[in-house]
N, C-alpha and C positions, 0 to 999 in steps of 0.2 A: 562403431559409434555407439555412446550410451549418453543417453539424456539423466539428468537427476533432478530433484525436487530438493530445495534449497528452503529451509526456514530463518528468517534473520530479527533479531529484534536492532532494525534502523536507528533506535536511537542516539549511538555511538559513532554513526559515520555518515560521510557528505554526501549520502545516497548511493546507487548501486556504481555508477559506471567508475571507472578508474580515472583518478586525476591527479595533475601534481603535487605534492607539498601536504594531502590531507587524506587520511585514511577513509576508506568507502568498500562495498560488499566485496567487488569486481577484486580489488588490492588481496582482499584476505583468501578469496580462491584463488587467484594466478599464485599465489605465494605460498600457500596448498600443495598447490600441482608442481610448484617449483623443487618444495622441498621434498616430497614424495616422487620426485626424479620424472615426473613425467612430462617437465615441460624443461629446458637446459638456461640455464642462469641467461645466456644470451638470445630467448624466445621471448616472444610476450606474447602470444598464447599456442595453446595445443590446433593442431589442424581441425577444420570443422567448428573451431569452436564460435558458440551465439547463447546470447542467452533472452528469453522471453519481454523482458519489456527491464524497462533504467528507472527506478523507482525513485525521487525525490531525498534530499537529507533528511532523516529523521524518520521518514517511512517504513514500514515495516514489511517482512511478507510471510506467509504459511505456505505457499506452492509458487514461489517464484521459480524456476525451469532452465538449467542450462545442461546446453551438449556436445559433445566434442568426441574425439577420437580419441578412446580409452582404453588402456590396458585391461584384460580380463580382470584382474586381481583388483581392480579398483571399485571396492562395493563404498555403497555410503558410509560402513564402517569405518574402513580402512581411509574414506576422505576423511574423517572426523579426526583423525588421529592426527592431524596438521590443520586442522581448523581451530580457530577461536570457538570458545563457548557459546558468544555469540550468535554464530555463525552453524548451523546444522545439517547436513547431507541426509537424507530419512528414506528416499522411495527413488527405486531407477529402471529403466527399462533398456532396454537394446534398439537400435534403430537404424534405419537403414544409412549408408553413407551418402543418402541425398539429403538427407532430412535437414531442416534450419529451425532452431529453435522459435526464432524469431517468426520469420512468416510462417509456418506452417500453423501456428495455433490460431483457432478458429474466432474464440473468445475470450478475454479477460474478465477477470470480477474484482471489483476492489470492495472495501467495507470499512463505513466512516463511521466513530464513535463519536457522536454529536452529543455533549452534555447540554441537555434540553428541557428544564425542570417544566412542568405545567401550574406549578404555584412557585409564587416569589419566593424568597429565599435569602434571607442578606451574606447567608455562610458565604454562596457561591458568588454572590455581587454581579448576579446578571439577570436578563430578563426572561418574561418567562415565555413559552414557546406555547402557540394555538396547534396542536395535531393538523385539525380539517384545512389551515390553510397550509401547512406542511404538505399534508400530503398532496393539496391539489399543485404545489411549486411543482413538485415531482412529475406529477401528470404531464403538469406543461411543457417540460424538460425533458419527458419520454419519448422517442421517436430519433427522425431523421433530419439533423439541424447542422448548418454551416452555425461553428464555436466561436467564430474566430473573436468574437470578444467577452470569450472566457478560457483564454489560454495566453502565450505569450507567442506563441509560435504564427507565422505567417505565409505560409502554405499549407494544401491539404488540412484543412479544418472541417472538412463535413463526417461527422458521425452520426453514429444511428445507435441511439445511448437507450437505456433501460434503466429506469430507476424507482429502487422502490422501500421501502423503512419499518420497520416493525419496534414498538415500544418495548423497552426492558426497564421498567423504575423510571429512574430520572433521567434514563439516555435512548435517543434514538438511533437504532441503529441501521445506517443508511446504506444498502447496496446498488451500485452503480454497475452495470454489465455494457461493453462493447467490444466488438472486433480489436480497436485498441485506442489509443487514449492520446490527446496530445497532453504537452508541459502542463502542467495544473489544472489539468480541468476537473478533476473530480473536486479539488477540493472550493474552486470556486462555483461550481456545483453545489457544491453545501453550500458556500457560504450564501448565495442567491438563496435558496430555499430557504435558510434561516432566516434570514432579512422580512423573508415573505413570513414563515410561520411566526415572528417577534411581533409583526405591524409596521416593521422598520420599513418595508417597502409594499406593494401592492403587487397581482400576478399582472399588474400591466408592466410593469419593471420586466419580468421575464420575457413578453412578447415584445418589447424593446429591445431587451438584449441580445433576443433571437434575429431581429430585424435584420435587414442586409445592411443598415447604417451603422457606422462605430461608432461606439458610447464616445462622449467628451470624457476628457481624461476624468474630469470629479465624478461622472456616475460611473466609472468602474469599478470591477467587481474585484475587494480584495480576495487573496489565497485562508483559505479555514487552516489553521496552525498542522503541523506534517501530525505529529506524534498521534494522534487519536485514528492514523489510514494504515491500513493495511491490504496489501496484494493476496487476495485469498485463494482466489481461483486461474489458470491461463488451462484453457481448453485444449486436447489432441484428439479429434475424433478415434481413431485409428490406433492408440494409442492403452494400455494399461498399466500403469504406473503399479511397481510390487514393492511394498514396505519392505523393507529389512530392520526384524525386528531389535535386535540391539541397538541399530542408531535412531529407530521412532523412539525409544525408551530413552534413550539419550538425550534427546529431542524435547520427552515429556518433562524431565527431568530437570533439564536447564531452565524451559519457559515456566517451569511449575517453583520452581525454586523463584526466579524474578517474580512472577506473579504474587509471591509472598511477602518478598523484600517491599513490593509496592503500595501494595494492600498494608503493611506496617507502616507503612512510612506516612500512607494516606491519616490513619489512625492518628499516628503524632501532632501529625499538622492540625487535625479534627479538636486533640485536646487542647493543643495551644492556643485555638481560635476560640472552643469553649469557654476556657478561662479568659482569654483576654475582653470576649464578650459581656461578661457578668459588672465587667470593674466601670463599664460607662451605659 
């Protein structure tokens, strides 16, 4: 059995797990492993295998974790060579044949890029975000709380969340840590805490939400849009994960190249709004 560490830029598929009719993470590895012969046209998946947590459409991750019963010769390299670009193999370990990828990690980390200016702004046509009452949404939302209405799911909703934000410019950038996560809740997670640091709501909204009563349908918490989340961290105490350095390079390589594409593309949009600014 070998575990891997999987980076993906989510943007391009309906999230991790495999489904019909729409490409997702799940689709581009079985089909990986397909084609590099380690899984037979009539498998759908290798034995052992699991993988860390099912990340949302459009979601992204930097150590999402799966594991399976692998041939020796299967380095991240050598996955890479039938992966999408996308899609990146970087760091792997060996593990035992009991291991589950899935339960066995301790903790998850996800990390929300919340655009959060502190002065108005018409470029961005949103409002502007208080820090103190930010961070104290956060507070409130730290600890051991039944979610159930900040998820969609309806069992097992009690977690024991961590959350915390550090300022970069005009974004805050919000980490959330637990054991593990139901359907949306990180990102309704942010969206409460915004609500709270905009003025749009108060932190009695959060002690409501938290309440053992379900919100009426109009004070629910909408979903904070996928694209800005990413799966940063999923914890193995027991565990150290060994780069292999051709495909980390590989890795830097592709998300450094998108990184550029985006950052120009942001640029374009910046001058056409310039300009269109000036004429009224």
């Amino acid at each position: 059995m070998r575990a891997y560490r999987i980076a993906y830029d989510g943007t391009p598929f309906y999230g991790f797990q495999r489904q019909p009719d729409v490409p997702t993470v799940e689709d581009a590895i079985l089909n990986a492993l397909e084609d590099l012969d380690v899984i037979a046209p009539d498998e759908d998946i290798p034995d052992g295998y699991a993988a860390a947590g099912r990340t949302d459409a459009g979601v992204s991750a930097s150590r999402q974790t799966i594991a399976f019963d692998a041939p020796d010769w299967l380095t991240p390299r050598a996955f890479n060579g039938s992966l999408p670009p996308t899609v990146r193999a970087w760091a792997s370990v060996d593990v035992s044949e009991t291991f589950h990828a899935t339960h066995h990690a301790s903790r998850r980390e996800y990390t929300y890029h919340l655009y959060a200016p502190v002065d108005a702004t018409v470029e961005a046509d949103t409002t502007t975000v208080d820090d103190d009452r930010f961070h104290a949404a956060l507070e409130a939302l730290s600890g051991t709380h039944d979610v159930y209405n900040l998820t969609s799911d309806d069992r097992n909703t009690e977690r024991s969340l961590s959350l915390s934000a550090t300022r970069e410019d005009e974004y805050l950038v919000v980490t959330v840590r637990a054991g593990g996560f139901c359907r949306e809740l990180v990102r309704r997670l942010v969206s409460l805490a915004h609500a709270v640091g905009t003025g749009d709501a108060t932190l009695e909204k959060v002690d409501r939400t938290l309440a053992p009563e379900p919100l009426p349908g109009h004070e629910g918490i909408p979903s904070a849009p996928p694209e800005p989340l990413v799966l940063t961290d999923v914890a193995y105490p027991d565990l150290s994960f060994e780069a292999d350095p051709e495909a980390a390079a590989s890795a830097c390589e592709v998300f450094g190249r998108h990184r550029i594409e985006r950052e120009t593309a942001a640029r374009v949009s910046r001058t056409i709004h310039e300009v269109v600014d000036k004429t009224f």
